[in-house]
Every structure is written in structure tokens, then in C-alpha cells.
C-alpha positions in Angstrom: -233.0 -39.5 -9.6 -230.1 -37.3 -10.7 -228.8 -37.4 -14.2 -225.1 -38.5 -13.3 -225.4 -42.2 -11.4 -222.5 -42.2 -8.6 -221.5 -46.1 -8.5 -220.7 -47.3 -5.4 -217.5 -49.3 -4.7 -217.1 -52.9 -4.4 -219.8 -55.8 -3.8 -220.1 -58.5 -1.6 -221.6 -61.9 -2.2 -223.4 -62.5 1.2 -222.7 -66.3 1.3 -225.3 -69.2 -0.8 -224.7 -69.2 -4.3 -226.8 -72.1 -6.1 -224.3 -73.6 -9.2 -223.2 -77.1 -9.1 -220.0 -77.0 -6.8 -217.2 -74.8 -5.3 -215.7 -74.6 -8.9 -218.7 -73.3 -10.6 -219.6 -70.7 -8.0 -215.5 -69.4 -7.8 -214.9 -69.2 -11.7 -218.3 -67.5 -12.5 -218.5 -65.0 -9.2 -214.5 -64.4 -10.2 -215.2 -64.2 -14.3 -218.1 -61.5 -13.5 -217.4 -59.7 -10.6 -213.6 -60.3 -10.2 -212.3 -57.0 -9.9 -215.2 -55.9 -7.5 -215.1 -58.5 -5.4 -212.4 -58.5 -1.7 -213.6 -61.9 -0.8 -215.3 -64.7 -2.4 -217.6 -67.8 -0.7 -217.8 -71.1 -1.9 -221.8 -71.0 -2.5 -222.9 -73.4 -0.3 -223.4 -76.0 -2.4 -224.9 -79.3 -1.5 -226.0 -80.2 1.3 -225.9 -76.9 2.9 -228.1 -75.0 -0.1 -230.7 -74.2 2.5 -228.3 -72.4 4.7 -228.9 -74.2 8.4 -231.4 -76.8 7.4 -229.1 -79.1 7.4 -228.4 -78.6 10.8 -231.5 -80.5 11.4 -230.3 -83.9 10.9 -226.7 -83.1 13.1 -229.4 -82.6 16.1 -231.1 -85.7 15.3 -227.8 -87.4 15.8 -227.9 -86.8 19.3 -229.2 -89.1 21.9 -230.3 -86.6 24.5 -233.0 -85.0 22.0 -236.2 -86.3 21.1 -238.0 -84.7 18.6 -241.5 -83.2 18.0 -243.3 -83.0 14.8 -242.9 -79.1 13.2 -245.6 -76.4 14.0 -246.9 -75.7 9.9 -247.6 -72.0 11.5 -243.8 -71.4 11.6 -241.3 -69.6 9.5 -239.5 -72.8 8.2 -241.9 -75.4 9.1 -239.1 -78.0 10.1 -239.1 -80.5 13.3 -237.8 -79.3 16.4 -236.0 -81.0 19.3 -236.5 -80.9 22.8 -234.3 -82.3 26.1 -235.4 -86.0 26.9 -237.0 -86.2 30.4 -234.2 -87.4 32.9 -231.4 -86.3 30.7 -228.2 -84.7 32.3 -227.5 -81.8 29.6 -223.9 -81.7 30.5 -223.8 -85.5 28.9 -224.6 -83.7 25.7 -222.0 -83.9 22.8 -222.2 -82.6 19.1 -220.2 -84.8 16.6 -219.3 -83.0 13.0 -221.4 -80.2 11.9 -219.5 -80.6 8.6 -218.4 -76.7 8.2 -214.8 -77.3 8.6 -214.9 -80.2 6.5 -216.8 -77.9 3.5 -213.9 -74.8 4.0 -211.5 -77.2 4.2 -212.6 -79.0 0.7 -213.7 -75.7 -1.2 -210.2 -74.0 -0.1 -208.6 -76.7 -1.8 -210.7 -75.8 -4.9 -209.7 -72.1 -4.1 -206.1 -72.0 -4.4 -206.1 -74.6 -7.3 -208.3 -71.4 -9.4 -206.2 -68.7 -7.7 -202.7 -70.2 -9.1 -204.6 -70.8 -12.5 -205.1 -66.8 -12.5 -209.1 -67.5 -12.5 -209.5 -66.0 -9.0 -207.6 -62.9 -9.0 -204.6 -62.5 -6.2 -206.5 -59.9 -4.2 -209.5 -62.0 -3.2 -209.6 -63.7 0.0 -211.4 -66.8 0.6 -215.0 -66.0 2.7 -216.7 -68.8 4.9 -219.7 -67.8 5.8 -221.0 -69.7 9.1 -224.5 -69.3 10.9 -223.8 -68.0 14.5 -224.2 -70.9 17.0 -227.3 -69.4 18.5 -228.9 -69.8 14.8 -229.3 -73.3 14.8 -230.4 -73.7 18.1 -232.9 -71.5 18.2 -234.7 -72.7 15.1 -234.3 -76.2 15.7 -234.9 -76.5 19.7 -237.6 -75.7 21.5 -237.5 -72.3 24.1 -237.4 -74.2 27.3 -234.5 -76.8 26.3 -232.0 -74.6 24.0 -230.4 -73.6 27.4 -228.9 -77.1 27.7 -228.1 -77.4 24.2 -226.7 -74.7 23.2 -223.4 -74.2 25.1 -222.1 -77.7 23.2 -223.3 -76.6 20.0 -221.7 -73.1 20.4 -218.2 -75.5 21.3 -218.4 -77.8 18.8 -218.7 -75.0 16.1 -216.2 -72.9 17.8 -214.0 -76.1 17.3 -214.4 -76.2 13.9 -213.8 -72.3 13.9 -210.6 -73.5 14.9 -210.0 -76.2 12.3 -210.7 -73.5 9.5 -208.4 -71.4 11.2 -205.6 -73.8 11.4 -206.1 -75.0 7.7 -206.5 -71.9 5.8 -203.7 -69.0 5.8 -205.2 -66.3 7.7 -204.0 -63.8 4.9 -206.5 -66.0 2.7 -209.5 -66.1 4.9 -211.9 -64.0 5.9 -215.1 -64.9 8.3 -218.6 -64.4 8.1 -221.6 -64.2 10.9 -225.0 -64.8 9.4 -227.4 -62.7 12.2 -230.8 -63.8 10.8 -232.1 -65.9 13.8 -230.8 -63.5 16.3 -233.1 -60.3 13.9 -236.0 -62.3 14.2 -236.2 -62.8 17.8 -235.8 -59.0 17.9 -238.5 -58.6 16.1 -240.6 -60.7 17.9 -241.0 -63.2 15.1 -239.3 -66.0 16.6 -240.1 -66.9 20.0 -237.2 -65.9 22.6 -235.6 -68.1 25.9 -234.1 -64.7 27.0 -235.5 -62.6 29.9 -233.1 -59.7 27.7 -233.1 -61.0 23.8 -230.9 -57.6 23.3 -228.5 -57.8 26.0 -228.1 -62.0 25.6 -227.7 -61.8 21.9 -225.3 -58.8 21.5 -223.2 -60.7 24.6 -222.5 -64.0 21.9 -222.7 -61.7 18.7 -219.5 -59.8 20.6 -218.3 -62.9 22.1 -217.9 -64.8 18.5 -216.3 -61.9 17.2 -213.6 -61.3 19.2 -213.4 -65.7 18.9 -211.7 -64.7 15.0 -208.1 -63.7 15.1 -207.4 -60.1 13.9 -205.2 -61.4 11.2 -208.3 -62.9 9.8 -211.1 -60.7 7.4 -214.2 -60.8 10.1 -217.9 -59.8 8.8 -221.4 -59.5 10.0 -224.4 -60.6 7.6 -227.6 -58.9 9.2 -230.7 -60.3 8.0 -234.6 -60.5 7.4 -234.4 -64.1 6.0 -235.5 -65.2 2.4 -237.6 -68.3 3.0 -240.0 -68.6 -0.1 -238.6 -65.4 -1.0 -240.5 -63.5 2.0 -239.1 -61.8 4.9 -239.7 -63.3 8.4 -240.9 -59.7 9.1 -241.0 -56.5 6.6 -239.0 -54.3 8.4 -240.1 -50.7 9.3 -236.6 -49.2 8.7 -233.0 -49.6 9.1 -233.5 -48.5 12.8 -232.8 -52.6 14.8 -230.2 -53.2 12.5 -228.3 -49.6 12.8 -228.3 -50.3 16.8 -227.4 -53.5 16.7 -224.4 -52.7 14.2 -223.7 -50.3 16.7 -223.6 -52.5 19.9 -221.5 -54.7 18.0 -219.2 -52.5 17.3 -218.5 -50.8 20.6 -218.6 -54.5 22.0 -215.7 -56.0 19.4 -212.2 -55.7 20.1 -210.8 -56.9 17.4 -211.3 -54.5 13.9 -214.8 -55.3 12.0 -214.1 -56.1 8.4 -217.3 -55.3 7.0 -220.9 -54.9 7.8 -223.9 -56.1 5.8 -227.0 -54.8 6.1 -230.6 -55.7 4.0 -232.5 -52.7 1.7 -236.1 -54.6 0.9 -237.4 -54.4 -3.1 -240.0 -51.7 -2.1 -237.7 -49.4 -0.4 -235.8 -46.6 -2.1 -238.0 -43.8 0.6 -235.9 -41.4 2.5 -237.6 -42.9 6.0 -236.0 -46.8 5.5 -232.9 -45.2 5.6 -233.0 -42.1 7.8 -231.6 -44.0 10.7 -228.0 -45.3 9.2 -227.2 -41.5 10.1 -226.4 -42.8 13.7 -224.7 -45.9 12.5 -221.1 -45.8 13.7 -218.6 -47.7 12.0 -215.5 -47.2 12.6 -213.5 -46.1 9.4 -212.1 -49.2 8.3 -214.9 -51.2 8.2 -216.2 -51.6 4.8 -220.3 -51.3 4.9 -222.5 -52.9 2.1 -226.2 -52.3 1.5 -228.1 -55.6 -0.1 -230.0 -53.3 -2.3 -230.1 -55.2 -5.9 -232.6 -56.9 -6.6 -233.2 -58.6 -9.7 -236.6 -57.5 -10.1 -236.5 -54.2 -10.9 -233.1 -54.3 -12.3 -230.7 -51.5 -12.6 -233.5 -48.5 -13.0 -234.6 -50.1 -9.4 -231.4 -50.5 -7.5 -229.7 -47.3 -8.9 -233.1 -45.9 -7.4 -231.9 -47.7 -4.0 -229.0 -46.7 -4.2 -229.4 -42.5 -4.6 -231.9 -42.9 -1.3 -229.1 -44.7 0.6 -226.3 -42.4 -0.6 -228.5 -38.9 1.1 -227.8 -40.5 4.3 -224.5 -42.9 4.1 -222.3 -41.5 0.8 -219.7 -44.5 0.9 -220.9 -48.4 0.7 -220.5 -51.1 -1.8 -223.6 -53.2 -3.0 -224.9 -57.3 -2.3 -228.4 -59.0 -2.3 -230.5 -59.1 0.9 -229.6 -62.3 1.8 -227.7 -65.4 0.1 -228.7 -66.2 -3.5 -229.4 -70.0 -2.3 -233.2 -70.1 -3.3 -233.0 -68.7 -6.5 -232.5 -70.8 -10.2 -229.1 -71.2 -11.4 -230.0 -70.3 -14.9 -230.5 -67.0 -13.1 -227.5 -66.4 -11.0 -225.1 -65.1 -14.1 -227.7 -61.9 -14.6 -228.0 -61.4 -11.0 -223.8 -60.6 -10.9 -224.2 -58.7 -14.1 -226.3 -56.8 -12.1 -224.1 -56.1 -9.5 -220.9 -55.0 -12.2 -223.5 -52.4 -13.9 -224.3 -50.9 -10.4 -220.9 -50.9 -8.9 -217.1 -49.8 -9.6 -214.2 -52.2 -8.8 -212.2 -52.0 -6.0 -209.1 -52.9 -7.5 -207.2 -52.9 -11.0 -207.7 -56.5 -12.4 -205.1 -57.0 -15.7 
């Protein structure tokens, strides 16, 4: 490690922040990391701690589905859903998910703490939503989530457009969690795709280009974080810098930022040798979830110097959401972030 530590700019807060409510997670995130943040999420709070679990119950809801006990072998043991013998999957209808409702309730919260002064002027309001593929393919079994998942896909692309006509799209900015859609190409999660590559870059592009270009858009790419373990340890940054990079040639619209996971044990020239092929285009902001709260700064600043020999401009997150972890723990964890970064704006 050199003697003089380079911070990076800026940090991102990838989504699940566990406090008690909107409010907690807005004046804390703000109070700490005001001044590095561009955007700020609403933590997830609630019901949807546990990122898609919740999901679970919204396919129950539907009468085309049966379901099948969960397979304790799997990932996130959980209950699955299959089509009903005899069932016409065009019949099939999603009622609320319940994201619009949650942006639409934490926005509220939002501009109450930005006219206070406690969320500084710059900072945009961040939903974070699961792609539509995400819930389908955990929750549905391979050989039915080709029926289900065009009226999932709709019904959250409705309630894309219910954010979109409630927030100011100088206020909002839009996430896509690809976690799911790693892990099939990883061959951890089983696939219904003769081409997983070629089907899931088609709907990553395809949900992109669904978010105005007025509004902030970012992609979240992902091991997972289930009991605090990766779905698979990755080898390098090699799937994630070509799947950036389909992405990007396949968007029209301008990529707001990218996100992409650095694992506690990797600060070794060969994780992140391949990032020097990763091609962004210059306005997209790229941050590296390299801070990790168990080796601290000496460990992330160590992260950090191996990531900056191949890409010398990035700003800093976590892996994944903080969703799993204590709350006792989170204010630390944001400290964390300030030491490591520098802000991205002036905040008086």
C-alpha cells in the first residue's frame, strides 16, 4: 500500500438499509454520508427487509399457482410455485406488488426531510426494484415461469409507471437489482433459457430503456448476501465486466451508474484485471462494493489501491444491500464509507 491513500469520490447505498422506517434510514444515511451521497433509498423497511421475499406471498395470491414445499438444498430455501394442470396462462393476473405503494409513502417522507434541510438539495430520491425476472425465477419453478412471467414483468412495469407519474423525475432516480439474473450465469440457479446470456441481457436492456432519460437509471450487479454468503465466490470481475458491457451497448437511454461487488478476500491484482475491458461510457458513474465492515478501513483502503491499478475513477458501496445486518451496526458501517471516500459536492 502506498503511503498517500487517494480517496475515491462519492458512495452509493445499494438499496436495504435495516433502521426502523423511511425517516430513520433518510436522516442517518443524510447526517453521515450527506455530502457523498447523489441519491438516497428509503432502506427497505418492513415488509420488504429481505429484498424479494416478500414477493412470495404476492404469488400465493394468485389462483393459477399451486405451490410446492421448498427444496432445503437451495440458496433461499423458500416455497416455489408451479402452473396448475389445465390452467390457461394468459388468464393469469398480478394484483399489487406493493413497490409503488412503498416509493410513493417514503417520497412523502423524503421531501418532508429535504424542505427541513436534513436531506441536502442535491440528493435525488433512489428506488431500488428487483428486475421482474428476479422474482420469478426464484419463486417459480423452470418449466412454468414462461407463463408467469410476462404478467409479472407488466404488473411491475405498471407500477414503474405509477413511481414515475408520482415522483418528479428531477427527484428520482431508478435502480435494477441483477442478483437472480448473476446466479443463473453462474450456474447456481437453475435456468428456463436455451441462451441464459442472450435472454437475460434482452430484458436487462429492455427495462432500461422502460425508464425515461430524465430519470437517474442504475444497475446493482450482485453475488447475493443470504446468511452473509455468496450464491457463488466469484473467480473475478470477468461475468460482471461483460455483462456491464452488453448492457451498455444494448441501452439507449444514458446509464446513470453501475454497481459492481469486490468480495472481503479480494484486494489481488487478478479479481480485478478484467475491469480493464469494461466500457462505460463517460458519464456513467461506476461504484465498487468494496467496504466491508470487517476489516475496516486498513481492509477496504487495501481494496481500494488493487481496484484503482486497473480502473483510477469510482466511488465506494457495500456488496449488496445492508438488509441482513443489525441496526446497532449500520451507523459504523457509513462511517466507514465517509473515512474511505471524498464528497461529491460542497454541503454548508
Amino acid at each position: 500500500m502506498s503511503n498517500q491513500f487517494e480517496a475515491p469520490r462519492g458512495a452509493l447505498l445499494v438499496g436495504s438499509v435495516p433502521l426502523a422506517d423511511a425517516a430513520e434510514v433518510f436522516q442517518t444515511a443524510a447526517g453521515i454520508l450527506g455530502d457523498r451521497l447523489r441519491r438516497i433509498p428509503d432502506g427497505e423497511t418492513g415488509v420488504r427487509s429481505n429484498w424479494i421475499g416478500w414477493q412470495n406471498d404476492v404469488l400465493a395470491r394468485v389462483p393459477q399457482l399451486e405451490v410446492i414445499p421448498p427444496n432445503p438444498d437451495d440458496y433461499v430455501p423458500a416455497p416455489k410455485f408451479r402452473l396448475r394442470a389445465g390452467v390457461d396462462p394468459s388468464e393469469i393476473r398480478f394484483d399489487n406488488l406493493g413497490y409503488a405503494d412503498a416509493a410513493r409513502e417514503s417520497y412523502a417522507t423524503f421531501t418532508q426531510l429535504k424542505a427541513a434541510g436534513t436531506i441536502p438539495a442535491h440528493v435525488r430520491f433512489q428506488v431500488s426494484l428487483p428486475t421482474p425476472l428476479a422474482s420469478v425465477a426464484a419463486y417459480v419453478q423452470p418449466e412454468s415461469q414462461a407463463a408467469v412471467e410476462p404478467a409479472y414483468e407488466a404488473r411491475l412495469l405498471a407500477e414503474v409507471d405509477e413511481i414515475l407519474a408520482a415522483i418528479p423525475h428531477d427527484e428520482l432516480a431508478i435502480q435494477w437489482d441483477v442478483a437472480v439474473e448473476v446466479g443463473i450465469l453462474e450456474q447456481a440457479f437453475p435456468s428456463a433459457f436455451d441462451n441464459p446470456l442472450e435472454a437475460i441481457v434482452e430484458r436487462l436492456v429492455r427495462i432500461g430503456d422502460y425508464i425515461p432519460a430524465d430519470v437517474e437509471l442504475g444497475y446493482h450487479l450482485c453475488y447475493g448476501d443470504a446468511g452473509h454468503r455468496h450464491f457463488k465466490q466469484p473467480e473475478d470481475t470477468r461475468l460482471l465486466t461483460d455483462l456491464a458491457n452488453r448492457i451498455v451497448a444494448g441501452v439507449q437511454r444514458p446509464i446513470t451508474w453501475l454497481h459492481l461487488p469486490v468480495p472481503v478476500d479480494r484486494s489481488d491484482d487478478a479479481y480485478f484485471a478484467p475491469l480493464r475491458d469494461l466500457r462505460l461510457d463517460p458519464e456513467t458513474e461506476l461504484y465498487l462494493g468494496l467496504v466491508h465492515d470487517t476489516d475496516g478501513v486498513e481492509g477496504t483502503r487495501r481494496r481500494i489501491e488493487a481496484a484503482r491499478r486497473v480502473v483510477p475513477t469510482f466511488g465506494v458501496a457495500t456488496e449488496c444491500g445492508l438488509g441482513r445486518r443489525p441496526p446497532e451496526s449500520i451507523p459504523a458501517l457509513l462511517r466507514l464509507h465517509a473515512e474511505v471516500s471524498e464528497p461529491v459536492v460542497s454541503v454548508v
